[in-house]
ZABADO-769076 format. One record per residue: residue number from 0; x, y, z of N, C-alpha, C in turn; residue in three letters. Coordinates in steps of 0.1 Angstrom, whole numbers, plus 5000, padded with zeros to 4 digits. Layout:
REM ZABADO-769076
R/n/n_xx/n_yy/n_zz/ca_xx/ca_yy/ca_zz/c_xx/c_yy/c_zz/res
R/NUM/X/Y/Z/X/Y/Z/X/Y/Z/ALA
...
//
This chain:
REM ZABADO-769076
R/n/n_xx/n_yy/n_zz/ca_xx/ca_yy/ca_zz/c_xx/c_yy/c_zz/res
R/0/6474/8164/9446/6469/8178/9443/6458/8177/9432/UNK
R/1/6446/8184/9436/6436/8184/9428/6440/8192/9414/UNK
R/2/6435/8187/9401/6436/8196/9390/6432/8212/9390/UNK
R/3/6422/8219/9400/6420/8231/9399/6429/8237/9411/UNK
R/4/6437/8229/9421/6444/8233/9430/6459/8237/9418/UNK
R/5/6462/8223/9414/6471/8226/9406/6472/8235/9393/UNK
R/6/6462/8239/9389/6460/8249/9381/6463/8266/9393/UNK
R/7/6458/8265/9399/6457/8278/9408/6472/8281/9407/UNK
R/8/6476/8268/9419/6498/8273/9418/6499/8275/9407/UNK
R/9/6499/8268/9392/6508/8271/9386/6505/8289/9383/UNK
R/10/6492/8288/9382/6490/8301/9380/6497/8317/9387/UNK
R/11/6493/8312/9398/6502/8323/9405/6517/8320/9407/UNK
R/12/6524/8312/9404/6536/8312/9400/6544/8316/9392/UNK
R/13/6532/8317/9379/6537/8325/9366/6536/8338/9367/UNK
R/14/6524/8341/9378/6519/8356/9377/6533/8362/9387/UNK
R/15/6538/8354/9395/6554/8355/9402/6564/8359/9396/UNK
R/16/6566/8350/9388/6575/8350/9377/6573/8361/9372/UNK
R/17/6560/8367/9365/6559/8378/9355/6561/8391/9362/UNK
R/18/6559/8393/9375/6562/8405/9381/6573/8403/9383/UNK
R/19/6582/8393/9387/6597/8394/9395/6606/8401/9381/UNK
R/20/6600/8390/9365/6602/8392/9355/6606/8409/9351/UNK
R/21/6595/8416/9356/6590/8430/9349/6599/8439/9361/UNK
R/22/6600/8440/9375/6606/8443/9381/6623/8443/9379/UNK
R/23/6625/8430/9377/6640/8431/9371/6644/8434/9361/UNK
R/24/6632/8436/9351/6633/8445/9334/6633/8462/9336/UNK
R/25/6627/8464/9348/6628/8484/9350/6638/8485/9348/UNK
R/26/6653/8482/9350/6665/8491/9344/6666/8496/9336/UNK
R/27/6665/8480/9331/6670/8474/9315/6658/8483/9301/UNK
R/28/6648/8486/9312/6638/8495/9300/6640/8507/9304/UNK
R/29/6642/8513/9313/6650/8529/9317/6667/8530/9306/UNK
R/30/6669/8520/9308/6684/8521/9299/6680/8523/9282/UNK
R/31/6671/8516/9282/6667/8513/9271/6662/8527/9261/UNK
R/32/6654/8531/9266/6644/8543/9264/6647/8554/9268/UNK
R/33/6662/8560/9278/6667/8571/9284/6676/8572/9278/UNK
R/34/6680/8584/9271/6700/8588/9266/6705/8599/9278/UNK
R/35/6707/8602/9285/6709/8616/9292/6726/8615/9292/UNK
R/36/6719/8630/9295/6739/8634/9296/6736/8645/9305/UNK
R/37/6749/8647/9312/6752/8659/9322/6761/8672/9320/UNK
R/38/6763/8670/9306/6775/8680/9302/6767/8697/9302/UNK
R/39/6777/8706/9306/6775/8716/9307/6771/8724/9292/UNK
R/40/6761/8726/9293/6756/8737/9282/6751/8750/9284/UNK
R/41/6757/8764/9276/6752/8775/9283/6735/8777/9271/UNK
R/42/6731/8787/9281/6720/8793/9271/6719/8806/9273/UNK
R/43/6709/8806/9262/6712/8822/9252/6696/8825/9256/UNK
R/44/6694/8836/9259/6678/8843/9255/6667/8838/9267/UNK
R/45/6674/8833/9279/6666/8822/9286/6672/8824/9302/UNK
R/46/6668/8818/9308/6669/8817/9328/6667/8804/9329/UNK
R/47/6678/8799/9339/6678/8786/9344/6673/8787/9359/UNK
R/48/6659/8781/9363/6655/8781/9376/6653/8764/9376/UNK
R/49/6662/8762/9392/6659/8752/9395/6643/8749/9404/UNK
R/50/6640/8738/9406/6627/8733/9413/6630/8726/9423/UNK
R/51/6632/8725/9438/6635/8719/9446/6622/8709/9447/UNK
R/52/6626/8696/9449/6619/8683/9453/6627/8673/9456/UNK
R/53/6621/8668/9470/6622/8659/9480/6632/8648/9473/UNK
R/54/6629/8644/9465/6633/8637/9453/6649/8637/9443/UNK
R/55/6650/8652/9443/6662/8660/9433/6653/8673/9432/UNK
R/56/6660/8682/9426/6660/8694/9424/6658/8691/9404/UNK
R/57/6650/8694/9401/6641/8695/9386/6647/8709/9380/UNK
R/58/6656/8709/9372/6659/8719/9361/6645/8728/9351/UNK
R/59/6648/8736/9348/6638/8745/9338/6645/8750/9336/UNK
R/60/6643/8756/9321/6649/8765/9312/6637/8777/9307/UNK
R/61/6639/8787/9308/6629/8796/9307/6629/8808/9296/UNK
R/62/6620/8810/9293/6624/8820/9285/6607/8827/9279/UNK
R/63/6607/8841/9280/6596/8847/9272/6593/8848/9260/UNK
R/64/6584/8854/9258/6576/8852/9245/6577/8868/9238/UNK
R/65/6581/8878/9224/6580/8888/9221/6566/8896/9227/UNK
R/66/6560/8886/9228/6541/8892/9235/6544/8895/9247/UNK
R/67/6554/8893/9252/6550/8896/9269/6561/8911/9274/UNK
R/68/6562/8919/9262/6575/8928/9266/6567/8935/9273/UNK
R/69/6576/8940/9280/6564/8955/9292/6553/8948/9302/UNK
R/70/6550/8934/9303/6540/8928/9309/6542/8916/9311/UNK
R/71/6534/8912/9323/6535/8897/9327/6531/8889/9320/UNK
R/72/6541/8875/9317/6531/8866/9306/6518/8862/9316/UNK
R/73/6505/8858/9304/6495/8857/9307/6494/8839/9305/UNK
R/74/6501/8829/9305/6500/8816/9300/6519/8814/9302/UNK
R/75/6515/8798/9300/6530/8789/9305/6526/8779/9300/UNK
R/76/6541/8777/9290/6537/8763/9279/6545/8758/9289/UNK
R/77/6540/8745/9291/6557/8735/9296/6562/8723/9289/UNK
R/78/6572/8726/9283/6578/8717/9268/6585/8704/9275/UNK
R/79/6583/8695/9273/6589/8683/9274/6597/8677/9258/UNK
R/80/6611/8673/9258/6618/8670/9249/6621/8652/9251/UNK
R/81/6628/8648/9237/6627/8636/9236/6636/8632/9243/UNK
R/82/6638/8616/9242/6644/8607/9250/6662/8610/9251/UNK
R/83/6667/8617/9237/6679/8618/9237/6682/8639/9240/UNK
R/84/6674/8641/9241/6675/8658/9243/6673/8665/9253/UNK
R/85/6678/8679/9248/6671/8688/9264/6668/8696/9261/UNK
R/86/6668/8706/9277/6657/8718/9270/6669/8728/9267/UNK
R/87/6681/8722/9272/6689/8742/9274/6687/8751/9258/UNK
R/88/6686/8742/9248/6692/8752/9235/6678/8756/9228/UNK
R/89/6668/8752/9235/6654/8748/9227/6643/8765/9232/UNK
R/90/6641/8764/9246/6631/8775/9250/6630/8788/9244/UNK
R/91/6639/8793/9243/6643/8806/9234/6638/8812/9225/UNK
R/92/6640/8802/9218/6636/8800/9201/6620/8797/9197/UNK
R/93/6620/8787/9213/6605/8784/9207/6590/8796/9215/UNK
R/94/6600/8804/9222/6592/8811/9228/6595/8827/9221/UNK
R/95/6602/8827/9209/6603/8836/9198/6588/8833/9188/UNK
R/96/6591/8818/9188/6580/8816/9177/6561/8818/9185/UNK
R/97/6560/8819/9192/6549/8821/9199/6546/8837/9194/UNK
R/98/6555/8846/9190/6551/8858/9185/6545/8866/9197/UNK
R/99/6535/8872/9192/6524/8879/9201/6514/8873/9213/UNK
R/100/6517/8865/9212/6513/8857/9221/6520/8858/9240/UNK
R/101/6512/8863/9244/6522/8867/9255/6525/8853/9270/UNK
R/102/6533/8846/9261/6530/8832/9274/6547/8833/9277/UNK
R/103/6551/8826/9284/6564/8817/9291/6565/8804/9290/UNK
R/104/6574/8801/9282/6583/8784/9283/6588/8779/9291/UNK
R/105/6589/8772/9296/6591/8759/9302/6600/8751/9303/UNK
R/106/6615/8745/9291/6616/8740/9288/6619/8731/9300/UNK
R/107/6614/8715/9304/6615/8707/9312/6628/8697/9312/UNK
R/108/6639/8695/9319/6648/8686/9321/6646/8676/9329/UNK
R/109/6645/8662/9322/6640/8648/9334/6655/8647/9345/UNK
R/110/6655/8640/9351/6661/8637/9365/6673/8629/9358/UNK
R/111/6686/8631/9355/6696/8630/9347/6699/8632/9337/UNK
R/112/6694/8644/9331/6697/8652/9319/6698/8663/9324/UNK
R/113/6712/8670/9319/6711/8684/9325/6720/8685/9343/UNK
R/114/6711/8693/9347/6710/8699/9363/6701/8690/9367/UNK
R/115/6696/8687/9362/6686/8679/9373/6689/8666/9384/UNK
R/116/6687/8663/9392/6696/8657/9399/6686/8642/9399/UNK
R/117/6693/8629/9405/6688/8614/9406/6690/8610/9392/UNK
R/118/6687/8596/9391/6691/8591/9381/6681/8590/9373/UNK
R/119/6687/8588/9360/6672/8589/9348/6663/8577/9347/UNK
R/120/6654/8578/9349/6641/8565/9349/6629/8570/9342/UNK
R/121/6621/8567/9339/6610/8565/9335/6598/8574/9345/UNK
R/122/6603/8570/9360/6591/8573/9364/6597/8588/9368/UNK
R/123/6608/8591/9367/6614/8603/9365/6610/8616/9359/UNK
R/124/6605/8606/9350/6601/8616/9336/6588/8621/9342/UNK
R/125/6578/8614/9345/6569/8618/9351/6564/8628/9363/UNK
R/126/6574/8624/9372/6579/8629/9386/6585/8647/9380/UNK
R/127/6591/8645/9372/6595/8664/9366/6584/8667/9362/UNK
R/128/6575/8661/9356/6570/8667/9348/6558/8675/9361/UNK
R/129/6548/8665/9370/6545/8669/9383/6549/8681/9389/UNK
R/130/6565/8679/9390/6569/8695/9398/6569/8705/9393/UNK
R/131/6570/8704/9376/6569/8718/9371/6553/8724/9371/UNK
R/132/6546/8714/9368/6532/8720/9369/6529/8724/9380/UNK
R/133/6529/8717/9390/6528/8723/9407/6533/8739/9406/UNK
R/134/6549/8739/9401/6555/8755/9401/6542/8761/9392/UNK
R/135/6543/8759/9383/6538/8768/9372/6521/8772/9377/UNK
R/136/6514/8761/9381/6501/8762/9388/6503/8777/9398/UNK
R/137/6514/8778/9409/6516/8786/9418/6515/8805/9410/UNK
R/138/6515/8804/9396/6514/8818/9390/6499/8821/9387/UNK
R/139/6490/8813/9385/6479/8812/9386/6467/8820/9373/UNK
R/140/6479/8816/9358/6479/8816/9349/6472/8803/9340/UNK
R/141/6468/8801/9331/6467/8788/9326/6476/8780/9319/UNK
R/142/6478/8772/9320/6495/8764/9318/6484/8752/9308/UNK
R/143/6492/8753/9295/6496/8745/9286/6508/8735/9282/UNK
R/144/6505/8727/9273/6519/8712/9277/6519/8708/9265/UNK
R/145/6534/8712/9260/6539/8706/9245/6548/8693/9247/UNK
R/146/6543/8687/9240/6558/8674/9238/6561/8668/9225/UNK
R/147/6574/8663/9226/6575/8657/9214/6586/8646/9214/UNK
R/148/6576/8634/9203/6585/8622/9214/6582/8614/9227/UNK
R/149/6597/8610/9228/6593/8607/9250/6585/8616/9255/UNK
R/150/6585/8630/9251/6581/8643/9256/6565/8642/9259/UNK
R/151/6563/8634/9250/6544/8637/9248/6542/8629/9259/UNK
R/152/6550/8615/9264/6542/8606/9273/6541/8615/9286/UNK
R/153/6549/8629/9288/6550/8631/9299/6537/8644/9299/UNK
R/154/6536/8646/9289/6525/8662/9281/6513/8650/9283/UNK
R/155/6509/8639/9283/6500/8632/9281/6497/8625/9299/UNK
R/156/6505/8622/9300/6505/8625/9322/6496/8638/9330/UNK
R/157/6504/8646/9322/6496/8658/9330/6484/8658/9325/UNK
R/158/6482/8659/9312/6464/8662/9307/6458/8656/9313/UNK
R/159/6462/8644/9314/6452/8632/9322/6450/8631/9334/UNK
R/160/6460/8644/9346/6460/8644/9359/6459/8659/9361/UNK
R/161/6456/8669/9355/6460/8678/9360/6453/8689/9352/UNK
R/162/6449/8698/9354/6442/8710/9348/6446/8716/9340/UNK
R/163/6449/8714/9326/6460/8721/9316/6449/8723/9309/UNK
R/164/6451/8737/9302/6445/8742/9292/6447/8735/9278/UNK
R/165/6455/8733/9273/6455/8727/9261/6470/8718/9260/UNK
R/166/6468/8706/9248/6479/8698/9247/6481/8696/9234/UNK
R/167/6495/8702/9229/6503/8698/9219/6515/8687/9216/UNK
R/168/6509/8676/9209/6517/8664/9209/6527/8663/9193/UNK
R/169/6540/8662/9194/6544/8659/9181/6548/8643/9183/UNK
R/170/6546/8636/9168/6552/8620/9170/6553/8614/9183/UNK
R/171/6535/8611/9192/6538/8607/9201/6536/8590/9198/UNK
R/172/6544/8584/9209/6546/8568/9212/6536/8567/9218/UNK
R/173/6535/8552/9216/6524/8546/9226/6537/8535/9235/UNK
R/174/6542/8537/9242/6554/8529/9247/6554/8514/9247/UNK
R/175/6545/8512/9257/6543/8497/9256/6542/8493/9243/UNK
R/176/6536/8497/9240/6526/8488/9226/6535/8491/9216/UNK
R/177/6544/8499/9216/6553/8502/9204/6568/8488/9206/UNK
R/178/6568/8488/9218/6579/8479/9222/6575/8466/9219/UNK
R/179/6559/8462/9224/6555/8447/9219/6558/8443/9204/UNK
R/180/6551/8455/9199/6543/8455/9184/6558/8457/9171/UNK
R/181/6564/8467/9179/6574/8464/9167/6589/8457/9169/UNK
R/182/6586/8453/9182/6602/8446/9186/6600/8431/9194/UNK
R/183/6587/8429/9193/6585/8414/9201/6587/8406/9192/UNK
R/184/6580/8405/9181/6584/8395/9171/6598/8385/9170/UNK
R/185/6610/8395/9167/6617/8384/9169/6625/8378/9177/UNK
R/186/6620/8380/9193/6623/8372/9204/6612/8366/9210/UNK
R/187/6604/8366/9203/6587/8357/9208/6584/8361/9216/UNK
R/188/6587/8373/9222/6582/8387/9235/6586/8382/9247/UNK
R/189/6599/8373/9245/6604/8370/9255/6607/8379/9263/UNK
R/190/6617/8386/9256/6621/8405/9264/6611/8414/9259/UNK
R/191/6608/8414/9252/6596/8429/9248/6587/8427/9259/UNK
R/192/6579/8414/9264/6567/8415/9272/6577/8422/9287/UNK
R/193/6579/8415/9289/6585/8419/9302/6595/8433/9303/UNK
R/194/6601/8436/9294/6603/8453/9290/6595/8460/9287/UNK
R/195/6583/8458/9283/6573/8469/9281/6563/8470/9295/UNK
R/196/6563/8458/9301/6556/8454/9312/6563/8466/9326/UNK
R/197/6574/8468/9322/6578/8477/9327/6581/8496/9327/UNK
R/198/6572/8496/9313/6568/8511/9313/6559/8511/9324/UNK
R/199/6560/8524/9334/6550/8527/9344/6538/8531/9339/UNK
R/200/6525/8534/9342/6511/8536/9345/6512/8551/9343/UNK
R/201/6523/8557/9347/6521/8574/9345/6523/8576/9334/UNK
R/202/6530/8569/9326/6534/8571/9312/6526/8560/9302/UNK
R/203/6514/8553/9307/6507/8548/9298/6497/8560/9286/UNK
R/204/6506/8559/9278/6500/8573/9272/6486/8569/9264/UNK
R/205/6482/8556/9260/6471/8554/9259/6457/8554/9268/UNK
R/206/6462/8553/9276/6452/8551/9293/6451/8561/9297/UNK
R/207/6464/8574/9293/6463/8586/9294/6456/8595/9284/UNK
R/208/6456/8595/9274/6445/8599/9263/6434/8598/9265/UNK
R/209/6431/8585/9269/6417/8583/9273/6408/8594/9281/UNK
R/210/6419/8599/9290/6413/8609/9298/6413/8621/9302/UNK
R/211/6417/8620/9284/6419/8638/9282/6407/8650/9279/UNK
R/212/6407/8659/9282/6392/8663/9282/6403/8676/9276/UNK
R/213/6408/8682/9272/6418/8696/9271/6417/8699/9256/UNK
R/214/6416/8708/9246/6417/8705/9232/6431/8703/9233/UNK
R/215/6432/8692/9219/6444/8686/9214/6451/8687/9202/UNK
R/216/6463/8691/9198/6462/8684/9187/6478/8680/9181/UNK
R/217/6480/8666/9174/6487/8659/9175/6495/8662/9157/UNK
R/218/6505/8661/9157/6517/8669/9146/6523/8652/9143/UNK
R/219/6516/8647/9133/6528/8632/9130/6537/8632/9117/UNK
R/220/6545/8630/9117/6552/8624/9106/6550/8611/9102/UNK
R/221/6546/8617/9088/6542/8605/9080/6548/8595/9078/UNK
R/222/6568/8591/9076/6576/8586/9073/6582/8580/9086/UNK
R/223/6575/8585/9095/6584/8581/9109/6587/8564/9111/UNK
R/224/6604/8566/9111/6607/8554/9112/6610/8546/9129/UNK
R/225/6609/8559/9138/6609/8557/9151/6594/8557/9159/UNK
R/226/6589/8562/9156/6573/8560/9162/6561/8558/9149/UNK
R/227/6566/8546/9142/6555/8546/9128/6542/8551/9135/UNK
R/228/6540/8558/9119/6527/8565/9115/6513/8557/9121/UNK
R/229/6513/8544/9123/6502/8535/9127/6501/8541/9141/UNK
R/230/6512/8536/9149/6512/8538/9169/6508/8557/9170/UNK
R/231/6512/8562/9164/6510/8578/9164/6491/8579/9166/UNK
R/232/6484/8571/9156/6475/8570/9146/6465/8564/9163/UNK
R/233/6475/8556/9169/6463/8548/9182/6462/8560/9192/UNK
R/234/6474/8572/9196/6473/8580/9204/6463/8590/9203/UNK
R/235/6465/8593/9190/6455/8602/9188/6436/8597/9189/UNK
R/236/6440/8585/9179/6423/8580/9185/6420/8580/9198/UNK
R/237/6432/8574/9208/6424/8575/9219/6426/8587/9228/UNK
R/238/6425/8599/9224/6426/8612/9230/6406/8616/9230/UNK
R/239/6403/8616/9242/6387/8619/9242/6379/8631/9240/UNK
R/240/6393/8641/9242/6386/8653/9242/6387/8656/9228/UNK
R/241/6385/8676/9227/6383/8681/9211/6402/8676/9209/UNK
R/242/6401/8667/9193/6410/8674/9189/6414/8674/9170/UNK
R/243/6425/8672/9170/6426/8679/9156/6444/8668/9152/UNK
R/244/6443/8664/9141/6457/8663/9136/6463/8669/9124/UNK
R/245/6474/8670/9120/6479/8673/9111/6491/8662/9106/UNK
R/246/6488/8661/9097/6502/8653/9089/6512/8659/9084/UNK
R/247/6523/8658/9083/6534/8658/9076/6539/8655/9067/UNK
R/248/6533/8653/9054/6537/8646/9044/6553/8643/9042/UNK
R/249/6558/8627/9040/6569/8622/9039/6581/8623/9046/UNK
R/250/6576/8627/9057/6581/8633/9068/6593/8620/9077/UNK
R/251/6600/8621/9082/6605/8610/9092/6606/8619/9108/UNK
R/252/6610/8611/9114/6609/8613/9133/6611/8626/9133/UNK
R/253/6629/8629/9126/6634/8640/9135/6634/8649/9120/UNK
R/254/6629/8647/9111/6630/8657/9101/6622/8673/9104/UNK
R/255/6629/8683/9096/6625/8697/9104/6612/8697/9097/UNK
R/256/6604/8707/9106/6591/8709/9097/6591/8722/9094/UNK
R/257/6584/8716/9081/6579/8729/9068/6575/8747/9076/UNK
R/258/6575/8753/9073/6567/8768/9073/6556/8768/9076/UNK
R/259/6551/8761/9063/6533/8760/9060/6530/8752/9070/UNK
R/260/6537/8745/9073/6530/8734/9084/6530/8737/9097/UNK
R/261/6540/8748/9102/6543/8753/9113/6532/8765/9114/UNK
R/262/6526/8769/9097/6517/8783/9102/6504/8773/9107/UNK
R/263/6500/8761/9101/6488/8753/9100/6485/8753/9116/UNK
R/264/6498/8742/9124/6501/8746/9134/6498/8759/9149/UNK
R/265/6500/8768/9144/6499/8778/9154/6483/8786/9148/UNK
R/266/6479/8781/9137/6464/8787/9137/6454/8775/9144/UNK
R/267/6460/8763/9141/6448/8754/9154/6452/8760/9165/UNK
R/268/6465/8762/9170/6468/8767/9181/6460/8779/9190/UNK
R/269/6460/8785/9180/6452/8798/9185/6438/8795/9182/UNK
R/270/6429/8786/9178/6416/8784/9174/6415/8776/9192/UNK
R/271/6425/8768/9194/6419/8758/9206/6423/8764/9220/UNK
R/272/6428/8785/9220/6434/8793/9230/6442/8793/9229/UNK
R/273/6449/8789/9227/6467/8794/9232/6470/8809/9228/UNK
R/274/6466/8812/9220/6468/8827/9216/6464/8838/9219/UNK
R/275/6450/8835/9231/6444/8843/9242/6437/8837/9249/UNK
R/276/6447/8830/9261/6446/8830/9271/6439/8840/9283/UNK
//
């Protein structure tokens, strides 16, 4: 065997290896990166409509905004929550804080959290996130997409596929590159390459930024010890369209945020539409 013949095999043997590799890592990075539970939770202030698909049936949690009393909402946020949460306790509240603003929430449940039915994956996350905008498209309103967290890779899917008015990102991941960058080191990326190799393409949230054209704007905590302040710092750069950040000073992942920073918040909000739609 010639040296460039033998170069070729070995080559595609490794490139063999590295997919058979990454294919048998999809669990093990779905397990990894998913917490879901199925336990029964009631809610207050809100409507649970399910979304039939071929796939499972997609949960939502819904709930209006003070702005829409006597009148149809005119806009539809659709909230994506993080890797360990849901939406039942969340829409309510956050569709209180929207004030005068006359929209409808969203809150999104991935495919084993909740009602939602099939098992929780990755491309799951994506796949809900798809059927709710399809629903919400059918009102023929402009639909906006909050996330926060796992939440944003799925708020950062749609921008990048789909005609959304505006996108609100809190402490978003860059997945792959968060799994290389801060967990390869001390197994020489023996499992990080091949676990990260197995985040899907719907949830490349940098590949996805790239081709965002929607105004944005991205809420980081400074102190975050779960999505450091740096990987936050690459999603936002690579977001193409208008956008805007705000910091959090000393902030960590799940710490609550401030007042002031929640008004800072809803005035970009309303400068980039959301507040008249």
């Amino acid at each position: 065997m010639n040296r460039r013949r033998k170069i070729a095999v070995v080559a595609g043997i490794t490139a063999a290896a590295a997919a058979a590799s990454t294919f048998a890592c999809a669990p093990i990075t779905n397990r990894l990166l998913l917490y879901p539970s199925r336990d029964e939770r009631g809610i207050v202030g809100a409507e649970r409509v399910m979304l039939a698909d071929a796939e499972g049936s997609v949960e939502t949690i819904r709930a209006k905004s003070p702005g829409t009393l006597g009148s149809p909402a005119k806009a539809i946020v659709l909230r994506f929550y993080g890797n360990a949460d849901r939406a039942d306790a969340w829409p309510a509240e956050e569709a209180r804080g929207f004030g005068d603003w006359p929209v409808e929430v969203w809150g999104v449940n991935y495919p084993g959290f909740g009602r939602s039915e099939g098992s929780a994956t990755l491309d799951g996350v994506a796949r809900a996130a798809d059927v709710a905008f399809d629903e919400a498209s059918k009102r023929g309103v402009p639909v906006f997409v909050m996330g926060t967290s796992m939440g944003t890779t799925a708020a950062l899917h749609l921008a990048a596929n789909r005609p959304v008015r505006g996108l609100f990102l809190q402490n978003p991941p860059p997945l792959a590159e968060l799994i290389r960058g801060r967990y390869g080191w001390w197994n020489l990326w023996i499992f990080a390459g091949p676990i990260s190799l197995a985040v899907p393409a719907s949830l490349d949230s940098l590949g996805n930024a790239g081709r965002v054209t929607a105004p944005t704007l991205v809420l980081s905590s400074e102190r975050d010890n779960v999505v450091p302040f740096e990987y936050q710092t690459r999603v936002f750069e690579a977001c193409s369209g208008p956008k805007e950040r705000i910091v959090v000073p000393g902030a960590d992942h799940n710490d609550a945020v401030p007042e002031e920073v929640w008004s800072r918040v809803m005035g970009v909000l309303r400068q980039q539409g959301w507040g008249a739609p």
